[in-house]
C-alpha positions in Angstrom: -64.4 156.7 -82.0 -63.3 160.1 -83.2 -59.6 159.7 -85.1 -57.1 162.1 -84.2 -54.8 163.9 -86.7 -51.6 165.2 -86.0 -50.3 167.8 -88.4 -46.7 169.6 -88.2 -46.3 173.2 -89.5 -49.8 173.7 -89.3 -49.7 177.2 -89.8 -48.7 177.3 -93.4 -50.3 177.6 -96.5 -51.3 173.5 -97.1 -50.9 173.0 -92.8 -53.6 175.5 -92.1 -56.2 174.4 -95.1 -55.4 170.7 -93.6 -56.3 171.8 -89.9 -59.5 173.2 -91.1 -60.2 170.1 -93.2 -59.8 168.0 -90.9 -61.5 170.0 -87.9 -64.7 170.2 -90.0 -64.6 166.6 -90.2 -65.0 166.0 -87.2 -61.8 165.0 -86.2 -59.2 165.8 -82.8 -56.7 167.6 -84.4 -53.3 168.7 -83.4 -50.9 170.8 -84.9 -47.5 172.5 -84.5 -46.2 176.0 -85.0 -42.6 177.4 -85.0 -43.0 181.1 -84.3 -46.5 182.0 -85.9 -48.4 182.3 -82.3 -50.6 184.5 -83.8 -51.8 182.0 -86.5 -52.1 179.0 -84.2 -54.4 181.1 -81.3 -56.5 181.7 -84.3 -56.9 178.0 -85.2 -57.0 176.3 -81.9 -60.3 175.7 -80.2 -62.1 172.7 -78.4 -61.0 170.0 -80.6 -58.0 171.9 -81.8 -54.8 171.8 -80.2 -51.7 173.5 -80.9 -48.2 172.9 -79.7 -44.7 174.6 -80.5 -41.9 172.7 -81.9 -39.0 172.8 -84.0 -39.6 169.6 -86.2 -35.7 169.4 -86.1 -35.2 169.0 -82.4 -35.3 165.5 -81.0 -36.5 166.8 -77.5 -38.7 169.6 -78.7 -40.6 166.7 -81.3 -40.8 164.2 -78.6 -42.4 166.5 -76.3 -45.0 167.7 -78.7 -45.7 164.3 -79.2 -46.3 163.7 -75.6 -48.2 166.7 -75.1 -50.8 165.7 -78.2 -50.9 161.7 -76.8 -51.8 163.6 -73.3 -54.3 166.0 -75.1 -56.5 163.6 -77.0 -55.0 159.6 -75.8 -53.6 158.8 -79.1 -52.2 160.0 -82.8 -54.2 157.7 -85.5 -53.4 160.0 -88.3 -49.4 161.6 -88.7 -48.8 164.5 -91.4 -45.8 165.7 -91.6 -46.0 168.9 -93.6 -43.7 171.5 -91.6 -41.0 172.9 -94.2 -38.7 175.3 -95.7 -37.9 176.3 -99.3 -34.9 178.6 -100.5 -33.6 179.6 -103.8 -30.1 179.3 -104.2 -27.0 178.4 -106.7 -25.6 175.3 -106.2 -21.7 177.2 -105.1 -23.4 179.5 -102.9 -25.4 176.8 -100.8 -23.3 177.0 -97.4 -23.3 174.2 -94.8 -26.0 175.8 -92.4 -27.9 176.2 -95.4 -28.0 172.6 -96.4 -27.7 171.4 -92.4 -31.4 173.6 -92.2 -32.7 172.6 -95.3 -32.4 169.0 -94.4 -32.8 169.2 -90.6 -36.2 170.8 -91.0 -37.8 169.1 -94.3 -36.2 165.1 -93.3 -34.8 165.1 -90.1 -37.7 166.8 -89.2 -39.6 163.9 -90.9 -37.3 161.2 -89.5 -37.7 162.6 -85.7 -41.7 163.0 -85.8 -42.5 159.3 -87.3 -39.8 157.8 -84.9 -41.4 159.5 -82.0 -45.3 158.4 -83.3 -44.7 154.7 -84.5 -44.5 153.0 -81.6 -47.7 153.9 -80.7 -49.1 152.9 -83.9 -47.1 149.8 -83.3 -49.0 148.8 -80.6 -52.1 149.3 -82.2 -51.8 147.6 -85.2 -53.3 151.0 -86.7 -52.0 154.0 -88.0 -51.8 156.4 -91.1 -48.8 158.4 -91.9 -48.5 160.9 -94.5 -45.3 162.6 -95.7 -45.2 166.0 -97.6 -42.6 165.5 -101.0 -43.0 167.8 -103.4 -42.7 167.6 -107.4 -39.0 168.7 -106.8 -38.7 165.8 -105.0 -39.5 163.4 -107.6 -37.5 165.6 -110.7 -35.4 167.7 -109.0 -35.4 172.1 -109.7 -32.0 174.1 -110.9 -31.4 176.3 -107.9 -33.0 174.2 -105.5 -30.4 171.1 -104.9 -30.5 171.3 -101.4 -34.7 171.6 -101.2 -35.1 168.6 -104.1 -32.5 166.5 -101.9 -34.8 166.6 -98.5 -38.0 166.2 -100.6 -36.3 163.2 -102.8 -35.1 162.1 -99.3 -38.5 162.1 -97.7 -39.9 159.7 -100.7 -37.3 157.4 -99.9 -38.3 157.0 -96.2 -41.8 156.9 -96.7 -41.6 153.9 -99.4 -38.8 152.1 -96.9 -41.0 152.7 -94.1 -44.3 151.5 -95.8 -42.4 148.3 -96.3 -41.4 147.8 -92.4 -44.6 149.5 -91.0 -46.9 147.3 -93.1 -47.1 144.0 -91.3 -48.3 146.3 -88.4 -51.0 147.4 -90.6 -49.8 151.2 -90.7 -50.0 152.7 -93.7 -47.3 155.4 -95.2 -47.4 157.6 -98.5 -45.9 160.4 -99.3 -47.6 163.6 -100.8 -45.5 166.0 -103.7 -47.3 168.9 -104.4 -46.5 170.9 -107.1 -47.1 174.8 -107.2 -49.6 175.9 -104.4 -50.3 179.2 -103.5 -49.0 179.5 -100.7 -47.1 182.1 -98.4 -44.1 180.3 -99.1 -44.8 180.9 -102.9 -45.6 184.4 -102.3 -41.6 185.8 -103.9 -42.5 184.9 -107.3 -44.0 187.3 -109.6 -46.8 187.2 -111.6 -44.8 186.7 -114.4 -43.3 183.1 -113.2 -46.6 182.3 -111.7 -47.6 183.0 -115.2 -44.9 181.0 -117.0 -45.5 177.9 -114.7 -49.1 177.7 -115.4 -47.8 177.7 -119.1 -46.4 174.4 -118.1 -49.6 172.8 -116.2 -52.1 170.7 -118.1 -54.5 171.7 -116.0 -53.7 175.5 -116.3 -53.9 177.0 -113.1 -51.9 176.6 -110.0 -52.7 174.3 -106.6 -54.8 175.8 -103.9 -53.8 174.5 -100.5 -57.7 172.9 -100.3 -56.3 171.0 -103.2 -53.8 169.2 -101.2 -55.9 168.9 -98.0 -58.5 166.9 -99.8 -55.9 165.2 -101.0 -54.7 164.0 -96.9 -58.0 163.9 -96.1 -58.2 160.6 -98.7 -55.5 159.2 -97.5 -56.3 159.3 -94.0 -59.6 157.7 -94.6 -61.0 154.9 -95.7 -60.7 155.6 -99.6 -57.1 155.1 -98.5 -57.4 151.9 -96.7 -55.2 150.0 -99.6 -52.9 152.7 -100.7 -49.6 152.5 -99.0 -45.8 153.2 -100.2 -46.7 155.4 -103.0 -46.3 159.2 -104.0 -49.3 161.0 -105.0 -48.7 164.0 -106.7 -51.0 166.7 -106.3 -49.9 168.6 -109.8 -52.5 170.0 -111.7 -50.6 167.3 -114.4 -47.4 169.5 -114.3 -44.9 165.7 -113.8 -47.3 163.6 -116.3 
């Protein structure tokens, strides 16, 4: 029976190589968009469906939810990749900016694997994969507010492996380090440069790097791997 994947901000760097992935194996695969239409006509097709959503709406994620369980009977596989990412001082972080930051990279989280676990629930069956990041796991000067959602979103996926596991649902969470990405597309070549100093692999992430990495996770390489943070690096945490 083909599996079907559910990815949020599928029109990002990492969301769109992970739609692509996952179409090209053969799977039903869903995705959500915020305001790139353009992006999501380009990737929809026969066995790809595409639904808007703000990740931090309760209505707006429960709806997308129904509208992907309509589309293809059931969500097997639950990535929750849609994000934000903002430089700032600590003292100039405002409350809307730390309200955002949290309501789209955990609440966001939170809303979409409240709304898909039941499902998996009854099953007995289910994958879910959570996107961290590095920052998550160390924390970045000028980035409190960002390394709080990620470190956040670690901390529900290893509490919610723990409760989903008797159900046989399996959750991990996923903490990229630099990709090239859009949303990495403000830094110079000169802090590219300086960050590669830093890598042991010496050379930034590709967003095909990270996909591969779901793409595990999801399968059956996976089947035994639950509650744990995989970083996807290039060595930068070691």
């Amino acid at each position: 029976m083909t599996k079907t994947v559910f990815i949020t901000g599928g029109t990002g760097g990492i969301g769109e190589s992970a739609v692509r992935l996952f179409s090209e194996e053969g799977c039903n695969t869903a995705f959500t968009y915020y305001k790139n239409t353009k992006k999501a006509k380009e990737l929809a097709g026969p066995s790809v469906f595409s639904v808007q959503c703000d990740v931090s709406d309760t209505k707006s994620v429960n709806e997308a939810v129904r509208a992907v369980t309509e589309r293809f009977g059931k969500i097997d596989v639950l990535i929750n990749n849609a994000g934000i990412s903002r430089q700032s001082l600590f003292t100039d972080i405002t409350d809307d900016d730390w309200d955002e930051m949290i309501g789209v990279n955990l609440k966001g989280c939170f809303l979409m694997c409240r709304a898909v676990a039941p499902q998996m629930i009854s099953r007995k069956d289910g994958v879910i994969i959570n996107i961290s990041s590095i920052w998550g796991v160390s924390g970045a000067s000028c980035e409190v507010h960002y390394s709080a959602a990620k470190s956040g979103v670690i901390g529900l996926s290893r509490a919610l492996a723990k409760e989903l596991g008797p159900s046989c649902i399996r959750v991990n969470a996923v903490a990229p380090g630099l990709i090239d990405t859009p949303m990495n597309a403000h830094l110079s070549k000169e802090d590219i440069g300086a960050f590669t100093e830093e890598i042991p692999l010496c050379r930034i992430g590709r967003p095909i790097d990270v996909a591969r990495t779901l793409l595990f996770l999801a399968g059956e390489g996976g089947r035994y791997i639950t509650g744990q943070v995989i970083g996807v690096d290039g060595g930068f945490l070691i």
